[in-house]
PDB file of N, H, CA, C and O in Angstrom:
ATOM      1  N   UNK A   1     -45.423  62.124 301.716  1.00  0.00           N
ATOM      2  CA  UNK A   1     -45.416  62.642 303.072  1.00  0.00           C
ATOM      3  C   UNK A   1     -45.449  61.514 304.096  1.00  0.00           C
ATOM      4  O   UNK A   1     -44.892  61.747 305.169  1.00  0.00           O
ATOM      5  N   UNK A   2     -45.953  60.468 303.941  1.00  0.00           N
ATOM      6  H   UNK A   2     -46.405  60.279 303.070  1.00  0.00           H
ATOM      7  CA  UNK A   2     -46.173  59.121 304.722  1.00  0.00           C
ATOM      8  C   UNK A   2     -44.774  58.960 304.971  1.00  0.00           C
ATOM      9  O   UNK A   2     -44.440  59.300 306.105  1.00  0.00           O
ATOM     10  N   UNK A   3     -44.150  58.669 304.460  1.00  0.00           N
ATOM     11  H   UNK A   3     -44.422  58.392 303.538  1.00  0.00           H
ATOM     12  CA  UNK A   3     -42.725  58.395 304.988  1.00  0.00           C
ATOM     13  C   UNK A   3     -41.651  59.566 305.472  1.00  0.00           C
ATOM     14  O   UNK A   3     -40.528  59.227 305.842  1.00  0.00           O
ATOM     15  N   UNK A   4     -41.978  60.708 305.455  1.00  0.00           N
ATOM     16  H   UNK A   4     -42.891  60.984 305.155  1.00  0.00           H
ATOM     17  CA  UNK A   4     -41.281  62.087 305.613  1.00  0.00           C
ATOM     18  C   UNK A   4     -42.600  63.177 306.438  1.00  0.00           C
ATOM     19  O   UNK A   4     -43.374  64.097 306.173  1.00  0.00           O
ATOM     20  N   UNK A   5     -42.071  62.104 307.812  1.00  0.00           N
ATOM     21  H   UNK A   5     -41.442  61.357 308.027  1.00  0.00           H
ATOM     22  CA  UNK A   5     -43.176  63.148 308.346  1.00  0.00           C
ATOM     23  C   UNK A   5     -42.853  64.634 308.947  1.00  0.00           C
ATOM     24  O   UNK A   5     -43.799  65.322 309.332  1.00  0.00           O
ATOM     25  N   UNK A   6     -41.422  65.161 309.032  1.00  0.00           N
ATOM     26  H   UNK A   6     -40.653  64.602 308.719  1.00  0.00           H
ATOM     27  CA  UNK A   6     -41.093  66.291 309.474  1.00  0.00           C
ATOM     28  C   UNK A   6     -40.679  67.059 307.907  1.00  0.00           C
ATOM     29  O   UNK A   6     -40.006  68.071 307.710  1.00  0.00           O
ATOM     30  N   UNK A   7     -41.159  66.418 307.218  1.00  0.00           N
ATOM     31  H   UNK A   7     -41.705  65.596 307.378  1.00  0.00           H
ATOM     32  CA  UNK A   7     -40.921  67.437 305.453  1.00  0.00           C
ATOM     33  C   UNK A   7     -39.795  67.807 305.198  1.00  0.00           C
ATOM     34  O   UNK A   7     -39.704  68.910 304.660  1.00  0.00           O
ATOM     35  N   UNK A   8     -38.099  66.776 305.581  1.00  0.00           N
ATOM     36  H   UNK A   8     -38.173  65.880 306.018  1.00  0.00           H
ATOM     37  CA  UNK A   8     -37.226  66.828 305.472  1.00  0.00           C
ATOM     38  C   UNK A   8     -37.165  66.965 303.683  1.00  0.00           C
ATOM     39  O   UNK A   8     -36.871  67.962 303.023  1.00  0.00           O
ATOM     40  N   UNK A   9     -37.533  65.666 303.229  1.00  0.00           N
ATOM     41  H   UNK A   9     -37.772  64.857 303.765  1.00  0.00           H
ATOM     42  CA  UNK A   9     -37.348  65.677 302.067  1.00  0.00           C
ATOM     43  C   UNK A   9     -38.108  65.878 301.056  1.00  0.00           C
ATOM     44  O   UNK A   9     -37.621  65.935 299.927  1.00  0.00           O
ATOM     45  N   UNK A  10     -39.953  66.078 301.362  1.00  0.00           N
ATOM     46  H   UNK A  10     -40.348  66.031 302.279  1.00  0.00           H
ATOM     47  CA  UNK A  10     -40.582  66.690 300.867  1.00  0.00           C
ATOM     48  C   UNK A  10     -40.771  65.378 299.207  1.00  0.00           C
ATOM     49  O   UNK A  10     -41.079  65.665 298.050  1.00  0.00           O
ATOM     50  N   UNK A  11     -40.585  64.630 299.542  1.00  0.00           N
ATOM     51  H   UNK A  11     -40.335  64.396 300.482  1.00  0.00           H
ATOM     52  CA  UNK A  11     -40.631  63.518 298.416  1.00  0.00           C
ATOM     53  C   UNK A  11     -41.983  63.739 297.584  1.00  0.00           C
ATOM     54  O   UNK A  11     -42.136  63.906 296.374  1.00  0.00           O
ATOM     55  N   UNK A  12     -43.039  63.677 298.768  1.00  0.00           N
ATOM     56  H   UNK A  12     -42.915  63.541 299.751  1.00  0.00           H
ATOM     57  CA  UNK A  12     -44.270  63.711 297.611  1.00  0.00           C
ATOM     58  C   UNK A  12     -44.671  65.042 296.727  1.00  0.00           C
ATOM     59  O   UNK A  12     -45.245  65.076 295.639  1.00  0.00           O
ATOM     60  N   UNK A  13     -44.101  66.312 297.679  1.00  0.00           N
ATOM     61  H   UNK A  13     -43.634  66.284 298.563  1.00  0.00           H
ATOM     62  CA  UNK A  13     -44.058  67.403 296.642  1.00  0.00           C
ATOM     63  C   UNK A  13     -43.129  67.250 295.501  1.00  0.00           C
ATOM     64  O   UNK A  13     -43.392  67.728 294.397  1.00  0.00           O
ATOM     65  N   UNK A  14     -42.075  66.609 295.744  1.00  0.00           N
ATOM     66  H   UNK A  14     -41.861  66.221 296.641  1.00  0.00           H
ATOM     67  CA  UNK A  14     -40.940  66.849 294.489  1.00  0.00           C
ATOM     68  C   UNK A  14     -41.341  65.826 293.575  1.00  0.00           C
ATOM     69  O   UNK A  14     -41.031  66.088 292.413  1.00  0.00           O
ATOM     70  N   UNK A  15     -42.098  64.445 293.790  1.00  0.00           N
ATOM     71  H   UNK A  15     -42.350  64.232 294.734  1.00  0.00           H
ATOM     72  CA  UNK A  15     -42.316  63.556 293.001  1.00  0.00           C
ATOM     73  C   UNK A  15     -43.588  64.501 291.942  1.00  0.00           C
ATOM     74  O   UNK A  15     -43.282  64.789 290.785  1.00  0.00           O
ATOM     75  N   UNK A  16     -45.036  64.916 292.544  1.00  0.00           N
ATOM     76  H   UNK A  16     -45.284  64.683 293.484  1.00  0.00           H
ATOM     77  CA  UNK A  16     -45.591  65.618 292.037  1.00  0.00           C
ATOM     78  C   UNK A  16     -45.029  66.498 290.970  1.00  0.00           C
ATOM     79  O   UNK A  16     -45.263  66.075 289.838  1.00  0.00           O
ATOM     80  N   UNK A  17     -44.388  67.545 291.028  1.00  0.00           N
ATOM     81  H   UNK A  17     -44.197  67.888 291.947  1.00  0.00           H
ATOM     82  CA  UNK A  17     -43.680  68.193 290.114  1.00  0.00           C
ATOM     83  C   UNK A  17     -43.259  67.552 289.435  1.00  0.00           C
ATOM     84  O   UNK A  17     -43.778  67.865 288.364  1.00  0.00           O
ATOM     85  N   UNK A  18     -42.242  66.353 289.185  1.00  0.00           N
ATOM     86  H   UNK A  18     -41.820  66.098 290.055  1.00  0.00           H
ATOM     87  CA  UNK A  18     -41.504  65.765 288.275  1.00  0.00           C
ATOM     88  C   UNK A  18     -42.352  65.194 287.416  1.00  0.00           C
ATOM     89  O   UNK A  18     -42.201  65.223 286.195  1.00  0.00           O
ATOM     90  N   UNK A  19     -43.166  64.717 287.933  1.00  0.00           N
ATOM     91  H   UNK A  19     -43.289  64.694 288.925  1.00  0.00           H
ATOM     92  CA  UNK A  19     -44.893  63.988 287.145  1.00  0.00           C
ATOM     93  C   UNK A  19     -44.927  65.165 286.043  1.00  0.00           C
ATOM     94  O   UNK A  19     -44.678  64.992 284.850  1.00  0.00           O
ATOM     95  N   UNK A  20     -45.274  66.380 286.637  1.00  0.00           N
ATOM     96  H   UNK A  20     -45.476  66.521 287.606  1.00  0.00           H
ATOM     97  CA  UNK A  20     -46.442  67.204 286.358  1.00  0.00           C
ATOM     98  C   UNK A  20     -45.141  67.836 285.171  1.00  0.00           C
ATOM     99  O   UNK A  20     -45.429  68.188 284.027  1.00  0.00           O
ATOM    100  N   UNK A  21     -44.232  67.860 285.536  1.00  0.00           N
ATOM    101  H   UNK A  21     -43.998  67.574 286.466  1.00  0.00           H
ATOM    102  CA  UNK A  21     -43.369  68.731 284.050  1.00  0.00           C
ATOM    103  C   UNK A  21     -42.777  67.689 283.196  1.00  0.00           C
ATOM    104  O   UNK A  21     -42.221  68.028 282.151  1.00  0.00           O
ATOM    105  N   UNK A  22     -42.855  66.241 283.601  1.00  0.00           N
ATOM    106  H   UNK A  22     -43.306  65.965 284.450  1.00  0.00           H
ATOM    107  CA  UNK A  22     -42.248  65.588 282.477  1.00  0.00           C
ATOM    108  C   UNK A  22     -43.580  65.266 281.242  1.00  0.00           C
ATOM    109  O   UNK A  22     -43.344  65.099 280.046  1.00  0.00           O
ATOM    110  N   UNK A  23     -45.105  65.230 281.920  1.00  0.00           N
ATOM    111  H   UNK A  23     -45.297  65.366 282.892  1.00  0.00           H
ATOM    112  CA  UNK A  23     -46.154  65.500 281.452  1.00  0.00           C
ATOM    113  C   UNK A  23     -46.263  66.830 280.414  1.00  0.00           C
ATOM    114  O   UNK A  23     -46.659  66.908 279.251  1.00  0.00           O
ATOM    115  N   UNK A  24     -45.858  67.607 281.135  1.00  0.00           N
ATOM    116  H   UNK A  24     -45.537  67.544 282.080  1.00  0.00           H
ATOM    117  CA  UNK A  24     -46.283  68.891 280.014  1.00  0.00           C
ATOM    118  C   UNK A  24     -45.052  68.470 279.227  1.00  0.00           C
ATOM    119  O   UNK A  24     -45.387  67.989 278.145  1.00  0.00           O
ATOM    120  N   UNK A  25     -43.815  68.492 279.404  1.00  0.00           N
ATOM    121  H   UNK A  25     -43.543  68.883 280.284  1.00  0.00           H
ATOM    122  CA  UNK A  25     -43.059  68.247 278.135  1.00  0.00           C
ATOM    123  C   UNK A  25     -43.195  67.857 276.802  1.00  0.00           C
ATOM    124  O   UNK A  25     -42.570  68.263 275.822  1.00  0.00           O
ATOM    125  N   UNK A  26     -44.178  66.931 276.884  1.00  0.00           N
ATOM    126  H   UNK A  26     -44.685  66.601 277.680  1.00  0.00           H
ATOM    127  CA  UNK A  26     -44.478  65.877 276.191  1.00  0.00           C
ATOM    128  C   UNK A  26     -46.168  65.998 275.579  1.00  0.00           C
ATOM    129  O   UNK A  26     -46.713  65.121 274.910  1.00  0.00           O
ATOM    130  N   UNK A  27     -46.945  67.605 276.096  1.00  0.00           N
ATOM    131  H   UNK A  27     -46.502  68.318 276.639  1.00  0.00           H
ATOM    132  CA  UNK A  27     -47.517  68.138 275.715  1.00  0.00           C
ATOM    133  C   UNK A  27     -49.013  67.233 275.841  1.00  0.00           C
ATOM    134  O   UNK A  27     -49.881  66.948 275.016  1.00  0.00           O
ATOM    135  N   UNK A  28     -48.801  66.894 277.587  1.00  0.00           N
ATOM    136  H   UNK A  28     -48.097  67.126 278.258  1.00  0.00           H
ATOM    137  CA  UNK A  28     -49.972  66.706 278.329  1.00  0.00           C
ATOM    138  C   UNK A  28     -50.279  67.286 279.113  1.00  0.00           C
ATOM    139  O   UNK A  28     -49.318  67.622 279.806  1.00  0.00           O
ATOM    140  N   UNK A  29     -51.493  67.766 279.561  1.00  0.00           N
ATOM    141  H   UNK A  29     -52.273  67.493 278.998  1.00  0.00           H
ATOM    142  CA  UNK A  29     -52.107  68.695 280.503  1.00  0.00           C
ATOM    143  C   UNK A  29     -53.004  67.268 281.572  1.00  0.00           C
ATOM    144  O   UNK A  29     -53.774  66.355 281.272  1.00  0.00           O
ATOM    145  N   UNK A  30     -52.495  67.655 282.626  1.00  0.00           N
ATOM    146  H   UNK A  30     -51.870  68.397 282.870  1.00  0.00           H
ATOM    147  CA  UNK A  30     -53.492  67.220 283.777  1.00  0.00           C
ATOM    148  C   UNK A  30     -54.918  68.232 284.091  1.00  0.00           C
ATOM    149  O   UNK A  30     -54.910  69.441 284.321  1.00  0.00           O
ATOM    150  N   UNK A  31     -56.138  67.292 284.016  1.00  0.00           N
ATOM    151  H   UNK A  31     -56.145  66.310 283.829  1.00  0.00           H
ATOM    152  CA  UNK A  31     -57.421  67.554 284.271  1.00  0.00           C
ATOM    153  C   UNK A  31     -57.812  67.833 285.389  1.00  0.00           C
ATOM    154  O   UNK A  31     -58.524  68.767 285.757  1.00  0.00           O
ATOM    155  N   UNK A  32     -57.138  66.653 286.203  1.00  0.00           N
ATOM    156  H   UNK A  32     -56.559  65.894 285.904  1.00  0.00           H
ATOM    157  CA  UNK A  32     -57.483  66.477 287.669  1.00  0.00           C
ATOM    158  C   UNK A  32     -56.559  65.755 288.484  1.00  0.00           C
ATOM    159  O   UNK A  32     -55.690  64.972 288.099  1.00  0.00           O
ATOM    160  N   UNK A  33     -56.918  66.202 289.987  1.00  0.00           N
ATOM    161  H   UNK A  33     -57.624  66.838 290.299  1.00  0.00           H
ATOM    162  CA  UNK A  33     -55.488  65.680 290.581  1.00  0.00           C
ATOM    163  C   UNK A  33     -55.711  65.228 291.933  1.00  0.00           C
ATOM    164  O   UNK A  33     -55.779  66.197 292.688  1.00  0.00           O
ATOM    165  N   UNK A  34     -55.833  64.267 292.448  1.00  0.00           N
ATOM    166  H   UNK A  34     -55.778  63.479 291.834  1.00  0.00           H
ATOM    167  CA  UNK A  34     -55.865  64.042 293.631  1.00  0.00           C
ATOM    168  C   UNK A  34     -54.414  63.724 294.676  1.00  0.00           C
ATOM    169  O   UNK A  34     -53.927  62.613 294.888  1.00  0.00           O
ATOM    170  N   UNK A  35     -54.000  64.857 295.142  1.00  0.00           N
ATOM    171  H   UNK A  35     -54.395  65.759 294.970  1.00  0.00           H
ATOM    172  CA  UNK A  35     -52.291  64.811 295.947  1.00  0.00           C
ATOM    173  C   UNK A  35     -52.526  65.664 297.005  1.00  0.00           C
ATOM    174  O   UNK A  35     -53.381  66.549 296.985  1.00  0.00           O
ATOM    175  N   UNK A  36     -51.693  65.391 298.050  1.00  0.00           N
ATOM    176  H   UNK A  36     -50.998  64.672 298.067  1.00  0.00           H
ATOM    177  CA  UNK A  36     -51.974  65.722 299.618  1.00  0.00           C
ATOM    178  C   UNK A  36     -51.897  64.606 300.474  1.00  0.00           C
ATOM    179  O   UNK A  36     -51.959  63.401 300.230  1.00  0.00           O
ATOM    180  N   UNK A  37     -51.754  65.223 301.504  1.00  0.00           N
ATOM    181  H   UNK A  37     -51.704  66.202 301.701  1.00  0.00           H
ATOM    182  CA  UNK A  37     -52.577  64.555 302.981  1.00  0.00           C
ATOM    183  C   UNK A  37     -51.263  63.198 302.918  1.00  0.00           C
ATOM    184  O   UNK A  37     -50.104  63.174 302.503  1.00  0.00           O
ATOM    185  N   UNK A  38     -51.947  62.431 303.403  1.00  0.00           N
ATOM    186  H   UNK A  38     -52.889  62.450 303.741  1.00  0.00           H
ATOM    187  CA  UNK A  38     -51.023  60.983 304.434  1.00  0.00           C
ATOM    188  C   UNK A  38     -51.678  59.489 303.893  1.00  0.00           C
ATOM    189  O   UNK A  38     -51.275  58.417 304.345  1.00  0.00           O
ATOM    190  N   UNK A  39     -52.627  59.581 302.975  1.00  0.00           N
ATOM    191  H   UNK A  39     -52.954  60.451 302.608  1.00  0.00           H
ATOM    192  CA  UNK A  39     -53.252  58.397 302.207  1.00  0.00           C
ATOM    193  C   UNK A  39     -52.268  57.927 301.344  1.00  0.00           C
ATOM    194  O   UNK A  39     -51.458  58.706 300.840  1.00  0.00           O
ATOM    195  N   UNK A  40     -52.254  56.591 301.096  1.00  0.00           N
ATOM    196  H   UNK A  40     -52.911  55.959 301.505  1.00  0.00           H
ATOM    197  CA  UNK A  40     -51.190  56.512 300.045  1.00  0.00           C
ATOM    198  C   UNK A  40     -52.432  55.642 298.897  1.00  0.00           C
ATOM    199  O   UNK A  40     -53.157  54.669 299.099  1.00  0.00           O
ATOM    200  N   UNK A  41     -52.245  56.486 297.736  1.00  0.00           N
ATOM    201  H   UNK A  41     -51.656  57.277 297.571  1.00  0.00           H
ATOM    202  CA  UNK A  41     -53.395  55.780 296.570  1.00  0.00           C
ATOM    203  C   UNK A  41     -52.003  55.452 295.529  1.00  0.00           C
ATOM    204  O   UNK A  41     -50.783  55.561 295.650  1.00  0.00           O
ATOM    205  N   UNK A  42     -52.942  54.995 294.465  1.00  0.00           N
ATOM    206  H   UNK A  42     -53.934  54.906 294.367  1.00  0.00           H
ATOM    207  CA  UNK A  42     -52.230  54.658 293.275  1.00  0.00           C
ATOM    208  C   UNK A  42     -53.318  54.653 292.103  1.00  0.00           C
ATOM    209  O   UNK A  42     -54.529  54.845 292.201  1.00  0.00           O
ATOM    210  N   UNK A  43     -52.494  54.359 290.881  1.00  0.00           N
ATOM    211  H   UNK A  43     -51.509  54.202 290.800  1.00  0.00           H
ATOM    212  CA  UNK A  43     -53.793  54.968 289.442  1.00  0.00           C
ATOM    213  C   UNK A  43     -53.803  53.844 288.625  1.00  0.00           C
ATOM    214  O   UNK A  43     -52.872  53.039 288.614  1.00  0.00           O
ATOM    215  N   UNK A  44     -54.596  53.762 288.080  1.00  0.00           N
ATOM    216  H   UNK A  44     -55.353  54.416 288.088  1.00  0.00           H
ATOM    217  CA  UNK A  44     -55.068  52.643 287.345  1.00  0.00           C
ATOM    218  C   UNK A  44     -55.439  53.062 285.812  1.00  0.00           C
ATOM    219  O   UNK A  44     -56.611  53.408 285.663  1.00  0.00           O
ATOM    220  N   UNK A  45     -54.648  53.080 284.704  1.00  0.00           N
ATOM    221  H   UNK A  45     -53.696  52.799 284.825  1.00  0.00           H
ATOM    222  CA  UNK A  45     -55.018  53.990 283.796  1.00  0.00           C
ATOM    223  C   UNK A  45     -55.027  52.737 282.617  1.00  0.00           C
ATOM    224  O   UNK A  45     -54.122  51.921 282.439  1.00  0.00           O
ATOM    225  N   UNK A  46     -56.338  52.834 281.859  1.00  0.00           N
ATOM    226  H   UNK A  46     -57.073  53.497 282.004  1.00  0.00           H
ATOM    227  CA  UNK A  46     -57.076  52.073 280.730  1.00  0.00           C
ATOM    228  C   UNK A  46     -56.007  52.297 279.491  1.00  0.00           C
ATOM    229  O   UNK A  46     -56.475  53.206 278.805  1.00  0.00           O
ATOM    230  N   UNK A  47     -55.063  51.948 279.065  1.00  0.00           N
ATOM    231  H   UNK A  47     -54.683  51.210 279.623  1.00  0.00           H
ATOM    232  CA  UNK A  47     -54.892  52.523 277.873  1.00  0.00           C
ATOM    233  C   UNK A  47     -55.483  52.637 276.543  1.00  0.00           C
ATOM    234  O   UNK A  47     -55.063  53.506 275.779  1.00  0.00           O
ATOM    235  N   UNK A  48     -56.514  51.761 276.158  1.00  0.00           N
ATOM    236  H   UNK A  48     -56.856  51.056 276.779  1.00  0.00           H
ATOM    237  CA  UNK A  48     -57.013  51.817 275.337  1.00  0.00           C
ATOM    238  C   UNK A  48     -58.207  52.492 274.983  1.00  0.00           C
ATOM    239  O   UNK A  48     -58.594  52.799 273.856  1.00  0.00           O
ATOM    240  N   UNK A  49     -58.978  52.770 276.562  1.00  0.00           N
ATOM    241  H   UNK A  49     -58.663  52.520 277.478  1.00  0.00           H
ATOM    242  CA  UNK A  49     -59.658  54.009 276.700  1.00  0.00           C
ATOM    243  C   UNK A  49     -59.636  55.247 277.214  1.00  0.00           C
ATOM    244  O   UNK A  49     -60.623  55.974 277.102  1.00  0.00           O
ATOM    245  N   UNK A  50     -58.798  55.548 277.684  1.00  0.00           N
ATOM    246  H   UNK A  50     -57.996  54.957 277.774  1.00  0.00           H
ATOM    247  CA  UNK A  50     -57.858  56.743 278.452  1.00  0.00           C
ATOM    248  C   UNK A  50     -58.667  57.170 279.910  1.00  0.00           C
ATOM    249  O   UNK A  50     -58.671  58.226 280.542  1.00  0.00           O
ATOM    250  N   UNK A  51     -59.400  55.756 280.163  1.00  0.00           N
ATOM    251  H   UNK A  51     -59.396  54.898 279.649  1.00  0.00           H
ATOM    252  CA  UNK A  51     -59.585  55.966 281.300  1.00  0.00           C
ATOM    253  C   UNK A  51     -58.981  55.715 282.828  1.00  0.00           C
ATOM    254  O   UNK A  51     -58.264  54.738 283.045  1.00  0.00           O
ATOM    255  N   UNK A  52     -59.319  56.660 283.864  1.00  0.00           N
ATOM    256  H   UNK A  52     -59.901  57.454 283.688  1.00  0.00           H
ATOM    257  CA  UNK A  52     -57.872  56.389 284.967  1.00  0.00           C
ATOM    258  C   UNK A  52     -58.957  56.287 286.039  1.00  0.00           C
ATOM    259  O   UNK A  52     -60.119  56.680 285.939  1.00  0.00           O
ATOM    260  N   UNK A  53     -58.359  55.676 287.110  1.00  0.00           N
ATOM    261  H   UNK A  53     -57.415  55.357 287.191  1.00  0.00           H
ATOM    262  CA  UNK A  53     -59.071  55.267 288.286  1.00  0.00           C
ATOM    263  C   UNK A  53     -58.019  55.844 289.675  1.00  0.00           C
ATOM    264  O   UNK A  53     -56.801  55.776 289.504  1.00  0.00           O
ATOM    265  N   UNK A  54     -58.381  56.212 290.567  1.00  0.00           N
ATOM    266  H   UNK A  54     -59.370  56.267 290.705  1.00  0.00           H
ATOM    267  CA  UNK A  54     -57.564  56.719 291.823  1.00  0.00           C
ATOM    268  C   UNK A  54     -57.947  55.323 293.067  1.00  0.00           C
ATOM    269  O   UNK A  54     -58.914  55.291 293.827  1.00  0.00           O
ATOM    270  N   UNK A  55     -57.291  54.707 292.987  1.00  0.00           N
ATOM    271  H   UNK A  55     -56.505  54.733 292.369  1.00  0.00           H
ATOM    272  CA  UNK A  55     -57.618  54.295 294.437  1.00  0.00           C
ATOM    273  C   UNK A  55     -56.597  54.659 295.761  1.00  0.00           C
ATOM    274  O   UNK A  55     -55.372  54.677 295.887  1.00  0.00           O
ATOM    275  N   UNK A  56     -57.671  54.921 296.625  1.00  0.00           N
ATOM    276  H   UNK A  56     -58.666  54.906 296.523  1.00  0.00           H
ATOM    277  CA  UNK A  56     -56.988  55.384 298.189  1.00  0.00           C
ATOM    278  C   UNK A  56     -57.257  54.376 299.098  1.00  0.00           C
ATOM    279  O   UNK A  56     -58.426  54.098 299.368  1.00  0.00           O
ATOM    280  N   UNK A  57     -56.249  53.745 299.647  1.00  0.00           N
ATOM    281  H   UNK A  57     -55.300  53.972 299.428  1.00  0.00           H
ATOM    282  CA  UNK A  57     -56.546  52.649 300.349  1.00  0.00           C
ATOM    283  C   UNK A  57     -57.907  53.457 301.913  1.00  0.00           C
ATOM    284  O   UNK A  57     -58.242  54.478 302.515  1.00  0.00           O
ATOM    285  N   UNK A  58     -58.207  51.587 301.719  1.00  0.00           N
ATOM    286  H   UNK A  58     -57.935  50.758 301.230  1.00  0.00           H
ATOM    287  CA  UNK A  58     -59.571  51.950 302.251  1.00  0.00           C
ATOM    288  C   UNK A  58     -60.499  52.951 302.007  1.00  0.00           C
ATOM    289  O   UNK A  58     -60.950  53.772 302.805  1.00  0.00           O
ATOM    290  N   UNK A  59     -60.771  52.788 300.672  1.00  0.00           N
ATOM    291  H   UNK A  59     -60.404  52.121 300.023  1.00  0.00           H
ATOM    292  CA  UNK A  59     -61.730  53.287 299.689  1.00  0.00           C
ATOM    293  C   UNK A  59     -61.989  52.313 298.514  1.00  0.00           C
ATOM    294  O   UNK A  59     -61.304  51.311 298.309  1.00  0.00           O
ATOM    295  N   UNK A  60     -62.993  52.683 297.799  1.00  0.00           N
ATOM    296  H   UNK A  60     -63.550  53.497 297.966  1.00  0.00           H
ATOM    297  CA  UNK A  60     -63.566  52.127 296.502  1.00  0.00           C
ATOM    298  C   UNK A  60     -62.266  53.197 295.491  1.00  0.00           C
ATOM    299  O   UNK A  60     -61.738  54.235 295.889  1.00  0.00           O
ATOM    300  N   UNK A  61     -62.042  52.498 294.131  1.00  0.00           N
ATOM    301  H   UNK A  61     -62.471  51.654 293.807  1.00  0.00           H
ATOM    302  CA  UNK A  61     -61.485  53.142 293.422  1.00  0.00           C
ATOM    303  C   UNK A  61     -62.780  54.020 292.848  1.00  0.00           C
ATOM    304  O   UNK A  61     -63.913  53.571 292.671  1.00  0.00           O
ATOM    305  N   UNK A  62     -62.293  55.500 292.582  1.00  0.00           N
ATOM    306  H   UNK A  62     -61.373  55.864 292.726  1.00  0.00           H
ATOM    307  CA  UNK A  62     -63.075  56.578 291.729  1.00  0.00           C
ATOM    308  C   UNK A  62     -62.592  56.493 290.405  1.00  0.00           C
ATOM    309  O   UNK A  62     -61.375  56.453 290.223  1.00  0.00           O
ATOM    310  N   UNK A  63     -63.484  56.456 289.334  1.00  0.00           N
ATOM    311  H   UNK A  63     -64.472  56.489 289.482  1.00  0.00           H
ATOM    312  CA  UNK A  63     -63.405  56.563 288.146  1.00  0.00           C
ATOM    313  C   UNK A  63     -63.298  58.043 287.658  1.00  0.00           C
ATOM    314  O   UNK A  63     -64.193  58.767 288.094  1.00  0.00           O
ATOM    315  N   UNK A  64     -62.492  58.561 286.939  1.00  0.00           N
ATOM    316  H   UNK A  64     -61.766  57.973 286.585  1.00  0.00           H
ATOM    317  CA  UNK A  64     -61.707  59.748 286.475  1.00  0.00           C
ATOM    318  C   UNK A  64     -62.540  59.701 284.719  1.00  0.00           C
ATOM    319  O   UNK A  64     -62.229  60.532 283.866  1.00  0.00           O
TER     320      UNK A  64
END
């Protein structure tokens, strides 16, 4: 949405979805989800412990 502020193209909804069904394809389920709003975060995911982190700028990263 940060970059599409009149929801022409709706990028962060359509990116979401593409996440979220190429995930189940592949016969993963999302737990939890932090999407919305005008923050731009990014994820930080452990692979060896399957742990994930959200950071939102100007914030501390949250541990998932």
């Amino acid at each position: 949405k940060i970059l599409d502020e009149s929801n022409t193209f709706n990028i962060g909804r359509r990116n979401h979805a593409a996440i979220r069904k190429c995930l189940w394809q592949r016969g993963m389920m999302i737990g939890l989800e932090d999407v919305g709003g005008s923050a731009p975060r990014h994820m930080i995911l452990t692979i060896a412990t399957g742990e994930t982190q959200i950071k939102t700028v100007g914030t501390a990263a949250a541990a998932v």
